[in-house]
C-alpha positions in Angstrom: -14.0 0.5 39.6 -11.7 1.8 36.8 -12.4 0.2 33.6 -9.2 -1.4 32.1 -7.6 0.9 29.1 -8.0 -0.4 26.1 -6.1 -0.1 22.9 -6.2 -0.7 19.0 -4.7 -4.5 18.2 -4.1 -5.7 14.4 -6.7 -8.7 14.4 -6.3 -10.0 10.6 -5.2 -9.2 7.1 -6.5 -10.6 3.8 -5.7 -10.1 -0.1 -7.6 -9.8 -3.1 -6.2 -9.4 -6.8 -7.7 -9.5 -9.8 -8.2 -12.6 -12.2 -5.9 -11.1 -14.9 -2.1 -11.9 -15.5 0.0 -10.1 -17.0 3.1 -12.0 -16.9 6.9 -10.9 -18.3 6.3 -12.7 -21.2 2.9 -11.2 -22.7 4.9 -7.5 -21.9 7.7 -8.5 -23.9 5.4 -9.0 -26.8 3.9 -6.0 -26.7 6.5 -3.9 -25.6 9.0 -4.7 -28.5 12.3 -4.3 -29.1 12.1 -3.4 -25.3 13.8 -6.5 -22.9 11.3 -7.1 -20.1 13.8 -9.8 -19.3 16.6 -7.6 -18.7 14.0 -5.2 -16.6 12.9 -8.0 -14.6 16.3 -8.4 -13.0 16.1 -5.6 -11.3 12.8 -5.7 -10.7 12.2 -8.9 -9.3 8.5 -9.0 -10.7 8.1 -12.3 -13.2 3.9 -11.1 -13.5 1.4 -8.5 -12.2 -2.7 -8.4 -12.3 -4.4 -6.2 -13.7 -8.3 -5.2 -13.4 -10.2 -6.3 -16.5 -12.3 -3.8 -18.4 -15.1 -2.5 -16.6 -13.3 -3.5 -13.0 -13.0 -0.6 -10.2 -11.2 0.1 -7.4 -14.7 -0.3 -5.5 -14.3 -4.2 -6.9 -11.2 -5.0 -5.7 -11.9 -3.2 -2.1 -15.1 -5.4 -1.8 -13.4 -8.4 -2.5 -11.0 -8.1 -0.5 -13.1 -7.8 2.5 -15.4 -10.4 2.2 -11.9 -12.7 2.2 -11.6 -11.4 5.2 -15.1 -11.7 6.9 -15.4 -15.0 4.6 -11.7 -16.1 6.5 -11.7 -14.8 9.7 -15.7 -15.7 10.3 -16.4 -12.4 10.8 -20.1 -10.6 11.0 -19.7 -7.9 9.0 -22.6 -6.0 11.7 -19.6 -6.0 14.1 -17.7 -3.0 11.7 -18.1 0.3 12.9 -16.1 2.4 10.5 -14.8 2.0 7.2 -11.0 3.6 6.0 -10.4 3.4 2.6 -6.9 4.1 1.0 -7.0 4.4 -2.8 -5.5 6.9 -5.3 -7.6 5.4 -8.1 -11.0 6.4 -6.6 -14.5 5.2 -8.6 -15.3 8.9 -9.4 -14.6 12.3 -8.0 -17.1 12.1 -5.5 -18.6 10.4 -3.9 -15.7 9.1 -2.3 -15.2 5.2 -3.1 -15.7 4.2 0.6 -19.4 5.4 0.9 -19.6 3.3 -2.2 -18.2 0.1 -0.2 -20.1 0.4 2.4 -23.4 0.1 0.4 -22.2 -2.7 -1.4 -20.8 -5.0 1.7 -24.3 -4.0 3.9 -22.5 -2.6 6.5 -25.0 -0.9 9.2 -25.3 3.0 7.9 -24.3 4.2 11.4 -21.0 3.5 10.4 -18.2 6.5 9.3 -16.9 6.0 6.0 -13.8 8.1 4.7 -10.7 7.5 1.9 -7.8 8.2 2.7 -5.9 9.5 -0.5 -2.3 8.0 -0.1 -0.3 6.1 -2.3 2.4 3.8 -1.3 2.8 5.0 2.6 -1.0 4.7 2.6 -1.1 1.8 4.7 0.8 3.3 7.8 -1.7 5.8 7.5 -4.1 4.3 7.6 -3.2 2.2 10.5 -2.6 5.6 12.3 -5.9 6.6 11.8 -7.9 3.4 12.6 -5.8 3.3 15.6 -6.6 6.8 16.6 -10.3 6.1 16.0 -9.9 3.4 18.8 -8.0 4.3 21.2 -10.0 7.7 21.5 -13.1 5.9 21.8 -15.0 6.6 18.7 -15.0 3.3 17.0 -14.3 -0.4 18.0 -13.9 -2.1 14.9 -12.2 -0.3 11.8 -12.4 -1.9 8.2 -8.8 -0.4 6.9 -9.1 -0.9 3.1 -6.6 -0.4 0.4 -7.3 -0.8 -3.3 -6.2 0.6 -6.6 -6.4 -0.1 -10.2 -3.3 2.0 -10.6 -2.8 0.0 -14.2 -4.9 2.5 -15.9 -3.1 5.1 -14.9 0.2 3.8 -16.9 0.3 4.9 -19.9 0.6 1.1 -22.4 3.7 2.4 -24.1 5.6 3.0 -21.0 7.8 0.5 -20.5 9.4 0.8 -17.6 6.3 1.3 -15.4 4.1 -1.2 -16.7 6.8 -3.5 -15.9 6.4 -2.9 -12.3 2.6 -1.7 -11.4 0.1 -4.2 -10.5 -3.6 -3.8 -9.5 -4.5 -5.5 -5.9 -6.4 -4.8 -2.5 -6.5 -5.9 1.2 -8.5 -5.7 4.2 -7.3 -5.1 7.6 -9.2 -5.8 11.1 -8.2 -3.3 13.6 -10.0 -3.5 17.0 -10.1 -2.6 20.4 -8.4 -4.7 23.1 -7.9 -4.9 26.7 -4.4 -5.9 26.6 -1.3 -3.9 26.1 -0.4 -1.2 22.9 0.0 -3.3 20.1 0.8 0.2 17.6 3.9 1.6 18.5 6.1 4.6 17.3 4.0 5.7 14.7 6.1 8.4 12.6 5.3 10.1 9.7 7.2 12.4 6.9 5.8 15.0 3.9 8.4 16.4 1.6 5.9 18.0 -1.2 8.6 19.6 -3.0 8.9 15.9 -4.6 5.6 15.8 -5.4 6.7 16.0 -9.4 9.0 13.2 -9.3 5.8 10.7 -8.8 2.5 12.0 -10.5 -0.4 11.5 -12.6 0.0 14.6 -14.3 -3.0 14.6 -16.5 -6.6 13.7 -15.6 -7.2 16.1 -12.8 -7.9 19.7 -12.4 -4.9 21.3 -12.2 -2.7 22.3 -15.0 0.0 19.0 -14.6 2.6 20.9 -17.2 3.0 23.8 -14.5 4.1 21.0 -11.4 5.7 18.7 -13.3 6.9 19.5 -16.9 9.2 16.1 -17.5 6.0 14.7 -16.7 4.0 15.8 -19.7 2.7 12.8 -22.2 4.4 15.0 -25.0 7.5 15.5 -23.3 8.2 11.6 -23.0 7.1 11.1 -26.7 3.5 9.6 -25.4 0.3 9.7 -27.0 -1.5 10.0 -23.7 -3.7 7.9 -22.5 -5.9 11.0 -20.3 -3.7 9.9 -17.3 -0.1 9.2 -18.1 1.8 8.4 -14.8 4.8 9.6 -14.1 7.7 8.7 -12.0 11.7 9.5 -11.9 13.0 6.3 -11.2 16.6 7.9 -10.4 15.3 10.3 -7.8 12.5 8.0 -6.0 15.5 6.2 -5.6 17.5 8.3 -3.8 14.3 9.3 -1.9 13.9 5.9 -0.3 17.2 5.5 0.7 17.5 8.8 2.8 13.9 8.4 4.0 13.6 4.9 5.0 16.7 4.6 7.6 15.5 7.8 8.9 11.3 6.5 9.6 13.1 3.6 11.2 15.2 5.7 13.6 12.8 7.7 14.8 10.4 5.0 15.2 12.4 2.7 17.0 13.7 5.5 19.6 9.7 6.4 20.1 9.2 2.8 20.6 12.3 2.5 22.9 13.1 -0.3 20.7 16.3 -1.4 18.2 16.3 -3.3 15.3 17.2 -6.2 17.5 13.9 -6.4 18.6 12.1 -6.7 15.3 11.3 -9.7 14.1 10.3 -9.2 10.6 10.6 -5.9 8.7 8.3 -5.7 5.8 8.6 -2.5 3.7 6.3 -0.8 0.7 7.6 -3.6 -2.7 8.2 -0.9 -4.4 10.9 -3.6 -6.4 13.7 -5.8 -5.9 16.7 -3.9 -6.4 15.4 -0.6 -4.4 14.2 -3.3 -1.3 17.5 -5.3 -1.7 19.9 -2.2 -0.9 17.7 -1.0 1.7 18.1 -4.3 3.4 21.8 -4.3 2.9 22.1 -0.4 3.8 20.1 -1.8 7.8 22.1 -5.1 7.7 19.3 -6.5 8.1 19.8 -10.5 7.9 17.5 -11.8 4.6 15.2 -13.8 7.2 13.9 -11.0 8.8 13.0 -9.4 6.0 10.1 -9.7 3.4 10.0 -9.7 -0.1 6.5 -10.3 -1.5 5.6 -9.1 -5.1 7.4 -11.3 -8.1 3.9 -12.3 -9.0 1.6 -9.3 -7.8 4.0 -6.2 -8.9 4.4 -3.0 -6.5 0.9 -2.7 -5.8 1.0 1.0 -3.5 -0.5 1.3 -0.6 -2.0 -2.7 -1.1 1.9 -3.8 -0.6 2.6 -4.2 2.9 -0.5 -5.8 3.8 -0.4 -8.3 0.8 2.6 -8.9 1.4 2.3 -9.6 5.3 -0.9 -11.7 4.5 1.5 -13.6 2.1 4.2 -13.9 4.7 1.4 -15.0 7.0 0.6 -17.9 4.8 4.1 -19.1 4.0 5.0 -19.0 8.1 7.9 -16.2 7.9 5.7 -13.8 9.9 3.8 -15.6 12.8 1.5 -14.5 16.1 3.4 -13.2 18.3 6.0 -11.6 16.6 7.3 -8.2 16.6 6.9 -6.5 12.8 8.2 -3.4 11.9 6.3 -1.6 8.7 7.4 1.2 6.7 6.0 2.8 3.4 7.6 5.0 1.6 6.6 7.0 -2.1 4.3 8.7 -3.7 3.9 12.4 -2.1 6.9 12.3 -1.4 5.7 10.5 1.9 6.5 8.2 4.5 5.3 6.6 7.6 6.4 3.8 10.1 5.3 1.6 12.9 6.0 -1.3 15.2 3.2 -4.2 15.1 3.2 -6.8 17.7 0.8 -9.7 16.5 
């Protein structure tokens, strides 16, 4: 007797941020004569956490998942592999998962790997704990994102500590009996970006050569050993070629249209950049989430704390039909269709 095909299935989704606040207010003060206020319109973020000294991106990934095995009841023995998606790793190596891991007592016959993605991280990663199911060599993946990207930012750079925010999820992806639940994964590279979003100091290449504008000294910084770096202006115009496109070409692999999707939640990369996105699909403003006036554009940690917050509020509910896209840092993109 044939054994039913089985496939990967999103199970559950929890959040973690840190304790700290760093509301609109506090950045005003410190950030003088600059207007947060004025910021903040477009924006749409009123506050952000950030990690406290001392606090890693190990932290917040730890956390984060036992919310989940604390919320969904979950024995952590019944994990099988750990993905973690960070761009703030604890050290160079080892890599942060292995880390996690040790400090969640997982069973150490599990695999371990980060995934080193930004702001499309999260598709990724669902790609790959997906693909780890459906071909059999895992039954129950621990997708994790986390990043302390707040100590990246250099503190006299207004614009982007307006917008970043530390924060962290865990997702349950496990095998089911049922139907596809993953559909249309696509996915997009376009390195020649890659200077337009960077932390062009810190690592082991010469940043200067990549990404000149980028340099502390160039922007009249004192850096801070990290300094990130990002052209507002031509992430921009990124995002709105990419975007329409990852939907296209997920939706015709999925044999779907936009008609079909309940809910649409993109990377919060901010306000204004989500707002003409929406209006550029004509997508109608209940089928689409917005999630980060008090958490910030947290990478690859947006989507899913912002579907665990639609989750909460009742916007996104079992059973419907989500469509996810992420978008950024790279440049890269990736998109999917959910059903819950």
């Amino acid at each position: 007797m044939t054994a039913p095909r089985r496939f990967a299935a999103l199970r559950a989704v929890a959040g973690h941020v840190p304790d700290t606040v760093v509301d609109n207010a506090r950045l005003d003060a410190e950030l003088a004569p600059v207007s947060v206020a004025k910021i903040a319109v477009k924006t749409g973020i009123d506050s952000r956490r950030v990690v406290a000294p001392g606090e890693t991106t190990a932290d917040l990934a730890v956390a984060a998942a036992e919310a989940l095995f604390r919320e969904q009841g979950l024995e952590r023995a019944s994990i099988d592999f750990v993905l973690l998606c960070t761009q703030t790793p604890d050290y160079a190596m080892p890599s942060t998962s292995c880390l996690v891991q040790d400090r969640l007592g997982l069973r150490t016959d599990v695999g371990a790997f980060d995934l080193g993605m930004g702001c499309s991280g999260y598709v990724y990663g669902l790609g790959a704990a997906s693909a780890l199911i459906d071909s059999g060599q895992a039954d129950s993946v621990l997708l994790l994102t986390a990043d302390t990207l707040s100590r990246y930012v250099n503190p006299s750079d207004a614009p982007l500590r307006t917008i970043f925010g530390d924060g962290a999820s865990a997702t349950l992806v496990a095998a089911s009996a049922g139907s596809p639940t993953f559909r249309g994964f696509s996915y997009g590279t376009d390195g020649s970006g890659a200077r337009h979003l960077i932390v062009p100091t810190g690592g082991l290449a010469d940043g200067d050569r990549l990404a000149p504008a980028a340099s502390p000294g160039a922007r009249g910084l004192e850096s801070n050993g990290h300094d990130l770096f990002m052209d507002g202006a031509e992430v921009f115009g990124f995002a709105l070629r990419a975007v329409p496109r990852a939907i296209a070409e997920t939706l015709a692999r999925a044999d779907l249209t936009l008609d079909d999707i309940d809910a649409v939640v993109l990377h919060q990369a901010n306000a204004f950049m989500l707002e003409t996105l929406r209006r550029k699909l004509d997508l109608p403003t209940e089928k689409f989430v917005v999630e980060m006036s008090d958490v910030g554009n947290t990478t690859s940690s947006s989507i899913p704390l912002a579907l665990a917050a639609a989750l909460r509020t009742g916007q996104v509910r079992p059973g419907m039909r989500l469509l996810l896209v992420g978008f950024g840092v790279g440049l890269s993109w990736g998109a999917v269709v959910v059903d819950l």
